[in-house]
Structures are given as C-alpha cells and as structure tokens.
C-alpha positions in Angstrom: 170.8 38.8 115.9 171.3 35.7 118.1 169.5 32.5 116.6 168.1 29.2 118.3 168.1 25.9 116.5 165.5 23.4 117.4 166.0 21.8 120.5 169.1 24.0 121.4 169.1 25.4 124.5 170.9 28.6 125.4 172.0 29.3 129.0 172.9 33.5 129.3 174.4 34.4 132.4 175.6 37.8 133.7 177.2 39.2 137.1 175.2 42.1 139.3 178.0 45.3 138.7 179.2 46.7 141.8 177.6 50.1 139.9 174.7 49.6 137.7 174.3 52.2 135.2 171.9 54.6 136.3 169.3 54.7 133.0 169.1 51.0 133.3 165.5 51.3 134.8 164.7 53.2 131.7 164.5 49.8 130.0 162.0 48.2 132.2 158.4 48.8 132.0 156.4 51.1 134.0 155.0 48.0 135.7 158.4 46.6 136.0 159.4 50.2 137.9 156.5 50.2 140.2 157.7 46.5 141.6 160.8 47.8 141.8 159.7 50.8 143.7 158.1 48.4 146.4 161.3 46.9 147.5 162.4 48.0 150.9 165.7 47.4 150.6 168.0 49.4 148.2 170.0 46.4 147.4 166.8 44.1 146.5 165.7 46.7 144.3 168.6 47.1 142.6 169.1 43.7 141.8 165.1 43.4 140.3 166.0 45.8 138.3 169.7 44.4 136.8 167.8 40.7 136.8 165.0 41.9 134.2 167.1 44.3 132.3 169.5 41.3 131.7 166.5 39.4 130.8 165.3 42.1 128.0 168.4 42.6 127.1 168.9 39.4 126.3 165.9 38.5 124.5 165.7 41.6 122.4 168.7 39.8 120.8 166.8 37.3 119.5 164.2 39.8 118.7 166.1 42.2 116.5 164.5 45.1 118.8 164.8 47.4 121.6 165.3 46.1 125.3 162.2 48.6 126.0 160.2 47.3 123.5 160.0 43.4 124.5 156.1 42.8 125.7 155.4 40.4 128.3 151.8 38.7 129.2 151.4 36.0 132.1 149.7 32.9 132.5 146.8 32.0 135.5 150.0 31.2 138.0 151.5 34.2 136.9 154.5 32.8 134.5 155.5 35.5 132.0 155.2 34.6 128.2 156.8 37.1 125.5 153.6 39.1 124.1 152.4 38.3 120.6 153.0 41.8 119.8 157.0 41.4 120.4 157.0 38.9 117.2 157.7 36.0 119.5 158.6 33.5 117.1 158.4 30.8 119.4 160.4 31.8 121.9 160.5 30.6 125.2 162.6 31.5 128.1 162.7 31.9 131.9 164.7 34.0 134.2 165.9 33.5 137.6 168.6 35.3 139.8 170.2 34.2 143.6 173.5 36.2 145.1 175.1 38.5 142.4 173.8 35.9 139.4 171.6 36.4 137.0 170.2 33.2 135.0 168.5 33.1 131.6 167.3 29.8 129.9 165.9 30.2 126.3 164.7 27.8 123.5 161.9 27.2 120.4 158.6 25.3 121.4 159.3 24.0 124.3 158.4 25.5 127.9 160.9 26.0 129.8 161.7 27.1 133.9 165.6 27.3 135.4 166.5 27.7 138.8 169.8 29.2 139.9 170.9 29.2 143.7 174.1 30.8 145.8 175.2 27.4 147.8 175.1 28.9 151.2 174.7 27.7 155.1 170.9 26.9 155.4 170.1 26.0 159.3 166.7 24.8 158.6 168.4 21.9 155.4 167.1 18.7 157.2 163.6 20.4 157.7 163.1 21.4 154.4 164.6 18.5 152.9 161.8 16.5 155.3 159.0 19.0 154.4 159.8 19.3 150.0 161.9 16.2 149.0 161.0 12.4 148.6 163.1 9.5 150.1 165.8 9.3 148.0 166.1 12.9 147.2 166.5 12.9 151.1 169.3 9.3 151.1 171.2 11.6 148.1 171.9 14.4 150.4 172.9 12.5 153.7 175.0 9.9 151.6 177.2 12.9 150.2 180.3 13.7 152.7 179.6 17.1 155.4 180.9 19.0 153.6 179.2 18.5 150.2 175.6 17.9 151.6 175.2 21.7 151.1 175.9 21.5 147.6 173.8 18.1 147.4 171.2 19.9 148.8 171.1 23.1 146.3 171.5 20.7 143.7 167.8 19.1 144.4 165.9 22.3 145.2 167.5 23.7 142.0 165.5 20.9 139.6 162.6 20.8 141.5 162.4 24.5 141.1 162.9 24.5 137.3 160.5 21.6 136.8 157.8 23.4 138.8 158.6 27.0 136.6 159.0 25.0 133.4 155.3 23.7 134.2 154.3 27.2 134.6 151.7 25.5 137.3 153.0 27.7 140.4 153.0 26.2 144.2 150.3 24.0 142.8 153.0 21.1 142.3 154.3 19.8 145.7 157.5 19.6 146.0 157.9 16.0 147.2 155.4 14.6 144.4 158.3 14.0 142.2 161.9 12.5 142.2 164.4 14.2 140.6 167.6 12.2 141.7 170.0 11.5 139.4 172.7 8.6 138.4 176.3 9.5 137.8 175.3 7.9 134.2 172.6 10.2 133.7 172.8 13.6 131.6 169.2 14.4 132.9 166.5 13.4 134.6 162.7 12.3 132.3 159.3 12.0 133.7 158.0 10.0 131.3 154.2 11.7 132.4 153.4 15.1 134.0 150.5 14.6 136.8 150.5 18.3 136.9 149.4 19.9 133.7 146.4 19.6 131.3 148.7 18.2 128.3 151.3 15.6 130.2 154.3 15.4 127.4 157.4 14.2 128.9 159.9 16.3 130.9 163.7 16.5 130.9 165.4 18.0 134.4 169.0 18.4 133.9 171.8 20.3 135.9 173.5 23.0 133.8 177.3 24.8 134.4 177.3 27.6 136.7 180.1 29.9 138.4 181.8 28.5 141.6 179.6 28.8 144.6 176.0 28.4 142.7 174.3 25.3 141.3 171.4 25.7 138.6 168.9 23.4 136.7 166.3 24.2 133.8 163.5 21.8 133.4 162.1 21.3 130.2 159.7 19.5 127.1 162.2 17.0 126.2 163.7 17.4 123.1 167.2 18.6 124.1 170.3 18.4 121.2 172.5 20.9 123.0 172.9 23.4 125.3 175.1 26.6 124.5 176.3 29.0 127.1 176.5 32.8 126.3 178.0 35.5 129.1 177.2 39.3 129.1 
C-alpha cells in the first residue's frame, strides 16, 4: 500500500511498451472500452488504453484494491473525481499523457491538474503564443536563445494546462487571463486569488522533473512540503 502525507505530492510516471499486454483493457471500464473503441487510429487507441490502465493502476495502490475496481464520477466540465464507493480517502489526482509518457499527479485535499508535453517542432508557436499567452509569458519565450524557445514554449502551455485542470473549470479559463512566468529564484508560481472558481484559495503552478524531450507542470491548492517521484 502506497501512502500520501499531507501536502506531499507524488509524481508516477510510466513508458508506453512497444507491446502492451493484451488483457490490459480488461482493467478499464466498460465505459473506458467503448472510448477506446472510437479511436480511429490503432495507435491512439492503444495509448488511451495504457494511459488509464497506468492511472488505475496506480491509484489502486493507494486504495489497497483492484485496478478494475477503482470508480470514477466527473464534475459539470467533465474532470474525473475517484467515486465515493472506491473509499477515496481524500484522494486526489489527475492524469495526462503526450508521446510514449504517461503522467500521474496525486495528493490529500487538495485539487490537483498536471500537464505533460513531448517538446516537439510546432509551426503555428508564435500564433498560439499570440492567441493563449500574456505579455510576458510571450517576452519569456522570445528572450530564450532559437534553439531553446521550443522548450520555453512547452514550458508555459504546460502550467497553464495544469492550472486550468487543477481548477477543474474546463475551456472556461482563457488562457491568457493569467501569468504563469517564473523567476530563476522561484520554486513555483502563487496566484494569491482564483477569478475562476466559486471558492478562490490560493494556487501554486510549479514545473516538475520529466524524461529528456518532455516538460510537465501540476497546478495545485497550495500547501506543497514535497514532491516524490515513483516510476512503473
């Protein structure tokens, strides 16, 4: 049984297989399988289905039970919550996947969202950077060097993406209504106020450790002692 101190944080990653095992969809649930079903493309498909195997597998280690057995509800926006029926205990978590990585952020009472992204060629970066980000968000990227603009860029859809999960509010946030730059000083990033829910506690963006070629970010109720990274 895997155990979560207050205002811990622990980061699970894992790597798609070049050969999933094939009674890993026997995991998921039926409503899992059908959105599974409706990719077109073999490859998508396979990695939904790794991505929330990962994700039960992970939490039913915190949950002493099966990987079949962990219930899920969602909110309004549609962010998944663990059922009361799975004995939650006040778990929290969020999932997200990009490339061949799969990205699980968990803690106790707090809300949580991470983002994970493969830093890749993006023709359209000054666009979207014009379109999502603020000002300086924008001077932060073209300040870097060419060749780490990329990365720069990653870097700042990465915590916007976990804030806006964490919040659990959907598309309802724009993007550029919030900056998320960062000092060389500075472990994370606080909004002292949150415009964008009912209840507006404070919020803590912060970068976390990721494989070579991928940047990530969880966004979170502040409160954060630690965070622990776990592999499978």
């Amino acid at each position: 049984m895997s155990t979560l101190r207050p205002a811990e944080i622990h980061i699970w990653t894992a790597r798609l297989p070049s050969n999933i095992p094939p009674d890993l969809e026997s995991t998921l649930s039926p409503e899992e399988c059908c959105r599974a079903a409706r990719f077109c493309f073999a490859s998508h498909r396979l990695a939904y289905i790794f991505a929330h195997a990962v994700l039960r597998g992970v939490l039913s280690r915190y949950l002493t039970c099966h990987p079949r057995d962990v219930r899920f509800a969602s909110n309004s926006f549609g962010k998944p919550f663990l059922d009361a029926m799975s004995g939650d205990r006040g778990l929290q978590f969020n999932l997200s996947h990009a490339g061949d990585l799969v990205v699980v952020a968990l803690c106790v009472g707090q809300r949580i969202g991470v983002d994970v992204e493969e830093v890749r060629a993006i023709e359209s970066l000054l666009e979207i950077a014009d379109a999502h980000f603020t000002r300086s968000e924008r001077e932060f990227i073209f300040s870097q060097e060419p060749q780490e603009r990329r990365r720069a860029f990653f870097r700042i859809w990465t915590r916007k993406e976990a804030y806006v999960k964490a919040v659990g509010n959907g598309l309802s946030i724009p993007l550029n209504s919030f900056d998320t730059v960062l000092s060389s000083r500075q472990h994370g990033r606080v909004f002292d106020s949150c415009t964008h829910s009912v209840e507006p506690p404070a919020w803590q963006v912060m970068d976390v450790q990721m494989p070579w070629g991928y940047v990530a970010a969880i966004g979170v109720e502040t409160g954060v002692d630690e965070l622990v990274y776990f592999e499978l």
